[in-house]
C-alpha positions as CSV (number, residue, x, y, z in Angstrom):
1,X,0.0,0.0,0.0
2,X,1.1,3.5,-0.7
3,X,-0.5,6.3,1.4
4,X,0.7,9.8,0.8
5,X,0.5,12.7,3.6
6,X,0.1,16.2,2.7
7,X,1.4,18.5,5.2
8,X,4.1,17.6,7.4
9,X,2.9,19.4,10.9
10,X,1.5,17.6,14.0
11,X,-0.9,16.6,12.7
12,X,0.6,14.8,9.5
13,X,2.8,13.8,11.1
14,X,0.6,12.0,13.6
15,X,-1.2,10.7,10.9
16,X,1.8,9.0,9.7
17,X,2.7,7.3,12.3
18,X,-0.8,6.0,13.7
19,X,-0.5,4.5,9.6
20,X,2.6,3.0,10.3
21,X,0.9,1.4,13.4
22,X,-1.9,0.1,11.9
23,X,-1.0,-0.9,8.0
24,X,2.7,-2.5,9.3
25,X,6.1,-1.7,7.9
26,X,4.9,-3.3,4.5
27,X,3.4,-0.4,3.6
28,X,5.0,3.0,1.7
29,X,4.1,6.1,3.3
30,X,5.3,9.6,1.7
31,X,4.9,13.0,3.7
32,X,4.8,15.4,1.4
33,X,5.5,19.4,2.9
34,X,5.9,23.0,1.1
35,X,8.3,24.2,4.5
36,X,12.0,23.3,4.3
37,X,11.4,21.5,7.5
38,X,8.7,19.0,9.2
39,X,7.0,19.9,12.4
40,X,4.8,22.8,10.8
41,X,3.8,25.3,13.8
42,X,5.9,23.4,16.5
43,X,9.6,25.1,15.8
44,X,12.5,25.2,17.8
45,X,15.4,27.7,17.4
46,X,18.6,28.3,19.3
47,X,18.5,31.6,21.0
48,X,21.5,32.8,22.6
49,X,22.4,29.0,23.2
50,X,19.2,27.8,24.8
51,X,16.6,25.9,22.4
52,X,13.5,27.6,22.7
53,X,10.0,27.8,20.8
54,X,9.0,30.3,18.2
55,X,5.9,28.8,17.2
56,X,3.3,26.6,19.6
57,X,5.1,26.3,22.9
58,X,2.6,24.1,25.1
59,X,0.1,21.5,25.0
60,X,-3.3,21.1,26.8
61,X,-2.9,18.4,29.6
62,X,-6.3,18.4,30.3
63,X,-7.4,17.0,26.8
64,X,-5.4,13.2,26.6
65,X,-4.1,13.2,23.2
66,X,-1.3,15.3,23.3
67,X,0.2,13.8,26.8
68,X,-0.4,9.8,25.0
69,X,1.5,10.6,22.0
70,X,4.2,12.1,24.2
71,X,4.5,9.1,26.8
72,X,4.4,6.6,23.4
73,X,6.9,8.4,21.9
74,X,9.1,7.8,25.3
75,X,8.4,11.6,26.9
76,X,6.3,10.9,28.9
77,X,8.5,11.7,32.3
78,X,9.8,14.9,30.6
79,X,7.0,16.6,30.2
80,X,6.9,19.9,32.6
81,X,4.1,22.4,33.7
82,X,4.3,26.3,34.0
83,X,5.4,27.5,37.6
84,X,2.5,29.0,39.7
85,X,3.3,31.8,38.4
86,X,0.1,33.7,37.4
87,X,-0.3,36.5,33.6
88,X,-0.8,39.9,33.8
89,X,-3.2,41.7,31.6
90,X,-3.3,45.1,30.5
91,X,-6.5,46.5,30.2
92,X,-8.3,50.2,30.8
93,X,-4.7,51.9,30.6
94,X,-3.6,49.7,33.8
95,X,-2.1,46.2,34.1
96,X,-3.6,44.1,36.7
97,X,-3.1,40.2,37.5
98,X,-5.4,38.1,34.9
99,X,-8.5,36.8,36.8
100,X,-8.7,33.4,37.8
101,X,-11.5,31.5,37.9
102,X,-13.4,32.6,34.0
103,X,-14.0,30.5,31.4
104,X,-11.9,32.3,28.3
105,X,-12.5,35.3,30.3
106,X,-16.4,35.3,31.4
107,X,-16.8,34.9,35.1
108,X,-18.9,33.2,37.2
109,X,-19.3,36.7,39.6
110,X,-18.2,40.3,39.5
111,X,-15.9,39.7,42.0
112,X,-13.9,37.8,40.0
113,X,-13.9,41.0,37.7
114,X,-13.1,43.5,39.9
115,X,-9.7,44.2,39.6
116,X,-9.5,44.6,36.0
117,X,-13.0,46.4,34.9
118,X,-14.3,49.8,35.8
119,X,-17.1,50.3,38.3
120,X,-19.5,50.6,35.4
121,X,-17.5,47.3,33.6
122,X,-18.8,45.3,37.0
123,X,-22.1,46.5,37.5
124,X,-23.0,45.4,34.3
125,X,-21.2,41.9,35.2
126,X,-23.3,41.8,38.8
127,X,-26.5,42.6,36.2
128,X,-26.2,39.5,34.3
129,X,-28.2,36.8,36.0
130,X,-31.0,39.2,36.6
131,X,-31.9,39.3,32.8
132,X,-33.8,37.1,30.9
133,X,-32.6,33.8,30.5
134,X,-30.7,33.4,27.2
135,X,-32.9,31.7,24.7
136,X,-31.9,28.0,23.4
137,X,-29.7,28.1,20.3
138,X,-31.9,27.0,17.0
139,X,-28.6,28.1,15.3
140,X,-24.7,29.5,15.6
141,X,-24.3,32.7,17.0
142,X,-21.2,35.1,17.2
143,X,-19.8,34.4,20.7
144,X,-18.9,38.5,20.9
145,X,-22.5,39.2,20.3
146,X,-23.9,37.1,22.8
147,X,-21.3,38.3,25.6
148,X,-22.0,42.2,25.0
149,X,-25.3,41.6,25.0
150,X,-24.9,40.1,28.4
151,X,-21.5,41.9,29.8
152,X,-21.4,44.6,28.2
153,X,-18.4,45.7,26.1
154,X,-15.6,45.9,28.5
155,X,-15.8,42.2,29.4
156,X,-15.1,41.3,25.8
157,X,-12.3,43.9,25.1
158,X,-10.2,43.8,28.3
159,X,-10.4,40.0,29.2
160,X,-12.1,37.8,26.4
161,X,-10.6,39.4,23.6
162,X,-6.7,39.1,25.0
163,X,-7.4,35.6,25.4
164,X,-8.9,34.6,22.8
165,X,-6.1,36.3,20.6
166,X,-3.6,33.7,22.1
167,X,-5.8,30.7,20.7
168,X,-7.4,32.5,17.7
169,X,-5.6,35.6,16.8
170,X,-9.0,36.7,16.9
171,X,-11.6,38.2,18.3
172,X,-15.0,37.0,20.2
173,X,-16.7,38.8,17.3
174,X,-15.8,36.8,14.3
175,X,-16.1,33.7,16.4
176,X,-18.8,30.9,16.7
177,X,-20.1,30.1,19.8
178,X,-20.9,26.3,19.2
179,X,-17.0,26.0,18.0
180,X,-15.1,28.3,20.4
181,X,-17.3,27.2,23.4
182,X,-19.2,24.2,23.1
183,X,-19.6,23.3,26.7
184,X,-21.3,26.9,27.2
185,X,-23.8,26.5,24.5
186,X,-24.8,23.2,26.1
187,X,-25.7,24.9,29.0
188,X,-27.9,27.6,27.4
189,X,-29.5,24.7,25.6
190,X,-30.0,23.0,28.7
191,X,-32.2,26.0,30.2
192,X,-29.3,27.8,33.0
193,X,-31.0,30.3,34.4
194,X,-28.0,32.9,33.1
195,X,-24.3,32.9,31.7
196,X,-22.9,33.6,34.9
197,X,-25.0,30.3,36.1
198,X,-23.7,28.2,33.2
199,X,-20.2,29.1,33.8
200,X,-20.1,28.6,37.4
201,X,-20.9,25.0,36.6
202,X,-18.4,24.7,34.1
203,X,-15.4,25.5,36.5
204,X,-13.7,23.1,38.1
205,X,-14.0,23.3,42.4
206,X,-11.6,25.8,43.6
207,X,-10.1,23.3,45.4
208,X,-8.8,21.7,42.3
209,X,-8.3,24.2,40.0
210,X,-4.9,25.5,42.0
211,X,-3.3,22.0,42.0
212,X,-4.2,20.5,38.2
213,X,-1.7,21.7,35.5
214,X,-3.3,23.3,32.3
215,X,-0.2,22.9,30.4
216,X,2.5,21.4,29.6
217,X,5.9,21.3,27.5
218,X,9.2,19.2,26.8
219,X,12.4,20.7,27.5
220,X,14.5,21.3,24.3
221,X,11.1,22.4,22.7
222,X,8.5,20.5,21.3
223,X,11.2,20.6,18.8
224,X,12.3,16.8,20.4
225,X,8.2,15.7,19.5
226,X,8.7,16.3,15.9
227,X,12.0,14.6,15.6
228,X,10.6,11.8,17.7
229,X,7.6,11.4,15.2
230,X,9.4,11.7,12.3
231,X,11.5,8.5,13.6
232,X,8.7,6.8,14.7
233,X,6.7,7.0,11.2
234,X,9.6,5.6,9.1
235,X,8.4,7.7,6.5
236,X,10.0,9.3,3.4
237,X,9.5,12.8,4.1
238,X,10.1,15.1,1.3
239,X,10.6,19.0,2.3
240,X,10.0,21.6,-0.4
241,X,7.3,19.5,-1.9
242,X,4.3,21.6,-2.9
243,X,1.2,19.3,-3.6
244,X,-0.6,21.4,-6.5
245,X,-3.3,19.1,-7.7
246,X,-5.4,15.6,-6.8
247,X,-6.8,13.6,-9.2
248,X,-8.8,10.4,-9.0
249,X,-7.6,7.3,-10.7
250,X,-9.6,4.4,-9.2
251,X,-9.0,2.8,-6.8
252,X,-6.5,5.5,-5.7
253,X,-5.1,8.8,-5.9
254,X,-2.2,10.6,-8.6
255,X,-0.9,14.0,-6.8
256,X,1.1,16.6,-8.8
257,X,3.9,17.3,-6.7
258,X,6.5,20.4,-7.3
259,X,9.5,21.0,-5.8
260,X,13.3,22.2,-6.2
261,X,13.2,19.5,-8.8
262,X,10.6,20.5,-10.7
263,X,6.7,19.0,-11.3
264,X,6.6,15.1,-10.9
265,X,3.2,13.2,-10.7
266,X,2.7,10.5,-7.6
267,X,0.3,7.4,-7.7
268,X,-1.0,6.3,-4.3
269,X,-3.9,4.3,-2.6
270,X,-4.9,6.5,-0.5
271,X,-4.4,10.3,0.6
272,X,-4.3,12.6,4.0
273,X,-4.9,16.0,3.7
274,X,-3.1,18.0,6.8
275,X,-2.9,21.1,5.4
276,X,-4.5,25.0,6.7
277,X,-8.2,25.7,4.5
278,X,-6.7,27.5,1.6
279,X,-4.5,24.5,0.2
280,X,-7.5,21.8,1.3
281,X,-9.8,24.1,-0.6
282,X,-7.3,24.2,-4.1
283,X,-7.0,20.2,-3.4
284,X,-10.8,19.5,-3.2
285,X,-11.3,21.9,-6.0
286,X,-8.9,19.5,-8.6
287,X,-10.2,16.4,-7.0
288,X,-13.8,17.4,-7.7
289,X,-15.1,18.2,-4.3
290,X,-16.5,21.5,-5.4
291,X,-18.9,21.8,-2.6
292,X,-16.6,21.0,-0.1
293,X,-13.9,23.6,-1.4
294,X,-16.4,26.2,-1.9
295,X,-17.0,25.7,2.1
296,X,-13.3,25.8,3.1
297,X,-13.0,29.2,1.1
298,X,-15.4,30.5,4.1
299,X,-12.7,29.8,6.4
300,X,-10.8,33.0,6.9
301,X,-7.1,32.6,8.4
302,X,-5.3,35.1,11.0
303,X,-1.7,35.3,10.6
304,X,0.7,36.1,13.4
305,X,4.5,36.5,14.5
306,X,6.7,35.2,17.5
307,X,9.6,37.4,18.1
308,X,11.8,36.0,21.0
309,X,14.7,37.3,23.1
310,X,17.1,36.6,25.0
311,X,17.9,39.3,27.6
312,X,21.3,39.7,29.8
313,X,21.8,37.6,32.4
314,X,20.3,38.9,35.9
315,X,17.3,41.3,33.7
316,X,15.0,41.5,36.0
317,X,11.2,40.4,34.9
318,X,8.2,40.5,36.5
319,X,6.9,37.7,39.0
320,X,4.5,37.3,36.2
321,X,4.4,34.1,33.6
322,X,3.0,36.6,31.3
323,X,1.3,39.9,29.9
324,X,-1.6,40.1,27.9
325,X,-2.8,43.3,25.9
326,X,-6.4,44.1,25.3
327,X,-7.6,45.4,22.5
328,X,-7.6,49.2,21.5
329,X,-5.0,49.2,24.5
330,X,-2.3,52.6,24.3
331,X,1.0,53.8,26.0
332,X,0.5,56.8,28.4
333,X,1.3,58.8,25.8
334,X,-1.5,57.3,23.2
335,X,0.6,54.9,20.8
336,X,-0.8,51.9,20.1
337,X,0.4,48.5,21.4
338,X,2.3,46.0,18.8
339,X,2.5,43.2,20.6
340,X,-0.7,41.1,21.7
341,X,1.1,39.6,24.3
342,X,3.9,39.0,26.1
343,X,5.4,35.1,27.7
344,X,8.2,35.6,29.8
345,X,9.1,32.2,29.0
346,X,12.3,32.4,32.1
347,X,9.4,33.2,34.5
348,X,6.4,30.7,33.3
349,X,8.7,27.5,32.7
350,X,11.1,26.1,35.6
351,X,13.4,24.7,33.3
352,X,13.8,27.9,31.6
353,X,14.8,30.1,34.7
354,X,18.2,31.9,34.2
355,X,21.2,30.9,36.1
356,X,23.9,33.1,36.8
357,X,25.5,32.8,33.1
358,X,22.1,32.1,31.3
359,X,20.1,34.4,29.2
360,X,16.4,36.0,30.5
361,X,14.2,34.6,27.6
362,X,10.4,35.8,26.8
363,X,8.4,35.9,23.6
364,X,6.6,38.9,22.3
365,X,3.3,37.9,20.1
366,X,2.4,40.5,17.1
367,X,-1.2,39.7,14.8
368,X,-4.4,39.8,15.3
369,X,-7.1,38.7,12.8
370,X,-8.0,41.6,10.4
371,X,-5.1,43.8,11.3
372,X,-2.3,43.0,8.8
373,X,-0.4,46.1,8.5
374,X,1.9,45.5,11.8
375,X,3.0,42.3,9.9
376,X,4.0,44.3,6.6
377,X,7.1,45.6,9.1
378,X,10.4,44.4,8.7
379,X,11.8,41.7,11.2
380,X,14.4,44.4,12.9
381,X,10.9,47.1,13.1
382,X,8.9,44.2,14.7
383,X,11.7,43.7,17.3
384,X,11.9,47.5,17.9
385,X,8.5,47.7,18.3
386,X,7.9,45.0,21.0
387,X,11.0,46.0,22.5
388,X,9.5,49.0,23.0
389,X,6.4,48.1,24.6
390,X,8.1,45.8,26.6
391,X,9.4,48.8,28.0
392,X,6.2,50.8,28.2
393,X,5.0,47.8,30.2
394,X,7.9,46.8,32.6
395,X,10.3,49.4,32.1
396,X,12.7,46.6,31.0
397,X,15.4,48.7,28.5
398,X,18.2,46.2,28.1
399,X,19.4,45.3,24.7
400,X,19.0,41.8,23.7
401,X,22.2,39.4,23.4
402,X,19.6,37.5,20.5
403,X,16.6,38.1,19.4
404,X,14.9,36.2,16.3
405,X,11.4,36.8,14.2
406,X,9.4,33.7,13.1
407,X,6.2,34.7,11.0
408,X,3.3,32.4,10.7
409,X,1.2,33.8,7.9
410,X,-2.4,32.2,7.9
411,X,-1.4,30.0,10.7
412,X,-4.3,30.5,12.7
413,X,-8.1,29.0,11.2
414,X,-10.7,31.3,12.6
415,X,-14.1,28.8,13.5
416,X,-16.8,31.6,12.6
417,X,-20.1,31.2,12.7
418,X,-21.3,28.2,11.4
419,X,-17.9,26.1,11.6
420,X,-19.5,23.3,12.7
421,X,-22.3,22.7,10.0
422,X,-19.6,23.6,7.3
423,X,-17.0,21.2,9.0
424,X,-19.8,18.4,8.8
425,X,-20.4,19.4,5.2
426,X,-16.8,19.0,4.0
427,X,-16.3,16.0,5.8
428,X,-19.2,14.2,4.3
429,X,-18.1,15.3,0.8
430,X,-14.8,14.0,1.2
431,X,-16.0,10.9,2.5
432,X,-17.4,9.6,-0.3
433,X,-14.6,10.2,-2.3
434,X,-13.3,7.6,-0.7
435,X,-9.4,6.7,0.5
436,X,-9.2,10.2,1.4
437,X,-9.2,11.6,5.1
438,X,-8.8,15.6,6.9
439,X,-6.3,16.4,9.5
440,X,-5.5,19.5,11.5
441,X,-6.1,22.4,12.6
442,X,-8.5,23.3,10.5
443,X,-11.5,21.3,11.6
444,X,-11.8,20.4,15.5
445,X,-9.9,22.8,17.4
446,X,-7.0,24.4,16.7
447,X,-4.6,23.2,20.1
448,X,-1.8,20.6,19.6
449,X,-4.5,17.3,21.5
450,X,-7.1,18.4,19.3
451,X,-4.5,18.2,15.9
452,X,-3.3,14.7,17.4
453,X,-6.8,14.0,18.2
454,X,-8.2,14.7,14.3
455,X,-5.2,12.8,12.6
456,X,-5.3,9.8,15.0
457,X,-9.4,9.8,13.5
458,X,-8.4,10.6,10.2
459,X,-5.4,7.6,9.8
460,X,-7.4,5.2,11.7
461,X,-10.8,5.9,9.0
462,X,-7.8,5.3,5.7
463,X,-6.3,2.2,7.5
464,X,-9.5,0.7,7.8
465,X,-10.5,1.3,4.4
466,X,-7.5,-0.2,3.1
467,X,-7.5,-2.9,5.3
468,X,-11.3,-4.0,3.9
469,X,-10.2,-3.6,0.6
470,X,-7.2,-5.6,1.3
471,X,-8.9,-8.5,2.6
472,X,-11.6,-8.8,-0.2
473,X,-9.0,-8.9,-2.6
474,X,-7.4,-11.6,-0.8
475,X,-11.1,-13.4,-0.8
């Protein structure tokens, strides 16, 4: 059998390897990806001697999939959580210590609120549960609409927003409900008196939620899980391979391939597509699919930059893991913020703390959905420019012993209104092609577990198919 990956990220690369499991080392598997590495969003660079991330930089450890993969792969007593250290979050013209207890920012009481919203910003909080109950969702609804209709503004822009901008690199308004938070529509289906009521149930006891780790990492990067993977799917993986076109030739697939090399057409059972919208949607489109591709062109893609530094040994950060930046948020003075956010990665992760000789490492984020004119800068401009608000927020001047730039353009899949349906759409239209399967980020959540969780589904439903087919031929 010869099964050929399209996109050589997590989630291909996953995909690969949960083949390998399940079709033997009989069969020829082919990772085809358009970056001059594997590994897609999970990069790790060498900054000032210390191998850091400049692309995804943690896992969920609540969700299972990313935590199995890593203790299969032999990680699984390496992986580390953040310190107790809690964000910051700038918001109103004042940085204050990020809320606990929300869910993506909505709280279950003004209290929780307090700190970070004006007098009117909690009132309007506190007024919540005495409004009408929200009605049960016949249909989607923009998750920003629903919260100002309930919060008020200020909720959305100083705490929902800055969050969702490190998951999304966008906003609550451009967002679905059903897709960004399913558990919450659940709740308003189920009848909850108010959203405060519904999210109250949603948190875990406060008892608990101290103690369990969110997050975790490896140390070396998640760099080592890519490498790892890579090994494990005993795979020829080709680099510099653009897939431009997929045609059906019963009972299999022919892909037209271009690389360094030039344009070569490859004939294989069966195909995995783990690649952003955009190049699905071209894919579908030569394959036939037109429905399907005309869906993923409604998938609209944020695109973002990491720009990392290493500061002198002994710069003093804050006792803060991080800084987040709300929306529309200024400098004394008025200038707008570049950065979206800040991880002071020497603060958040143990095994990143500087030593006496070691460098003080953070990461400045720059892009948020619909704003790409901070991106247009150069790389030596965006490092100014979050150097400088660095400075605005911690008075931290030093002059960097590294610093590096690593764009991500259309890196982020924004799950609009009405992802779900269209997901459900695509998926069934690519079914009955047959011997073709979807991976990534794309469809089910945009978090490492939920990548490992789609390509784990996605190889399983091709190996299956191959395996039938297999055995009648053998009948």
């Amino acid at each position: 059998m010869r099964i050929a990956v399209v996109g050589g990220g997590i989630a291909g690369l996953t995909a690969a390897y949960r083949l390998r499991q399940a079709l033997g080392d009989d069969a020829e598997l082919t990772v085809f990806d358009a970056a001059d590495r594997p590994g897609g969003k999970l990069r790790t660079e060498s900054l000032a001697g210390v191998d850091v991330d400049v692309g995804a930089e943690a896992f969920l450890v609540r969700r299972p999939e990313a935590v199995a993969l890593a203790e299969e792969l032999g990680f699984g007593e390496r992986v580390v959580h953040p310190t107790s250290m809690r964000p910051l979050v700038r918001a109103g013209g004042r940085t204050a210590t990020l809320p606990t207890g929300t869910l993506m920012g909505i709280p279950a009481s003004a209290e929780q609120v307090a700190g970070v919203l004006s007098e009117d910003g909690v009132a309007a909080v506190a007024a919540e549960p005495s409004l009408p109950p929200p009605e049960p969702l016949d249909h989607d609804v923009s998750l920003g609409a629903l919260l100002r209709e309930r919060f008020g503004d200020e909720l959305v822009d100083r705490l929902v927003d800055p969050l969702l901008a490190g998951v999304y690199a966008g906003g609550a308004d451009s967002l679905g409900l059903l897709a960004v938070l399913p558990a919450l529509a659940e709740r308003i289906d189920a009848g909850t008196a108010s959203l405060t009521e519904a999210v109250a149930g949603l948190l875990p006891p406060a008892s608990t939620s101290s103690e369990a780790p969110v997050f975790g990492t490896l140390p070396g990067g998640l760099g080592v899980l890519v490498d790892a993977l890579v090994d494990a799917t005993r795979a020829e993986v080709v680099t510099g391979a653009v897939v431009r076109e997929l045609r059906r030739t019963e009972p299999g697939w022919t892909l037209s391939v271009t690389s360094a090399a030039g344009t070569r057409t490859e004939d294989c059972d069966a195909v995995l597509l783990a690649v952003p919208a955009p190049a699905a949607r071209k894919l579908l489109a030569s394959a036939g699919a037109e429905r399907a591709a005309s869906d993923l062109a409604d998938i609209e893609l944020a695109s973002m930059a990491v720009v990392a530094l290493a500061l002198p040994s002994g710069t003093a950060l804050p006792e803060a893991s991080g800084i987040l930046i709300g929306v529309g948020e200024t400098w004394d003075d008025g200038t707008p913020f570049t950065a979206k956010a800040f991880t002071l990665s020497s603060r958040k992760w143990a095994h990143l703390e500087s030593d006496h000789d070691g460098p003080v490492l953070l990461r400045g984020s720059v892009g948020r959905f619909g704003e790409q004119g901070t991106l247009r800068a150069t790389d030596d401009e965006l490092i100014r420019r979050v150097r400088a608000d660095l400075a605005e927020l911690t008075g931290i001047t030093a002059q960097p012993v590294a610093a590096t730039v690593c764009r991500w353009g259309g890196g982020l899949p924004q799950y609009g209104v009405g992802h779900l349906e269209r997901v459900a759409r695509v998926e069934r239209d690519v079914a009955a092609l047959g011997r073709i399967a979807l991976a990534g980020a794309t469809w089910h959540g945009v978090g490492i577990p939920a990548c490992v969780g789609t390509a784990s589904a996605a190889a399983h439903e091709l190996a299956d198919q191959l395996l039938s087919a297999s055995a009648l031929v053998g009948d």
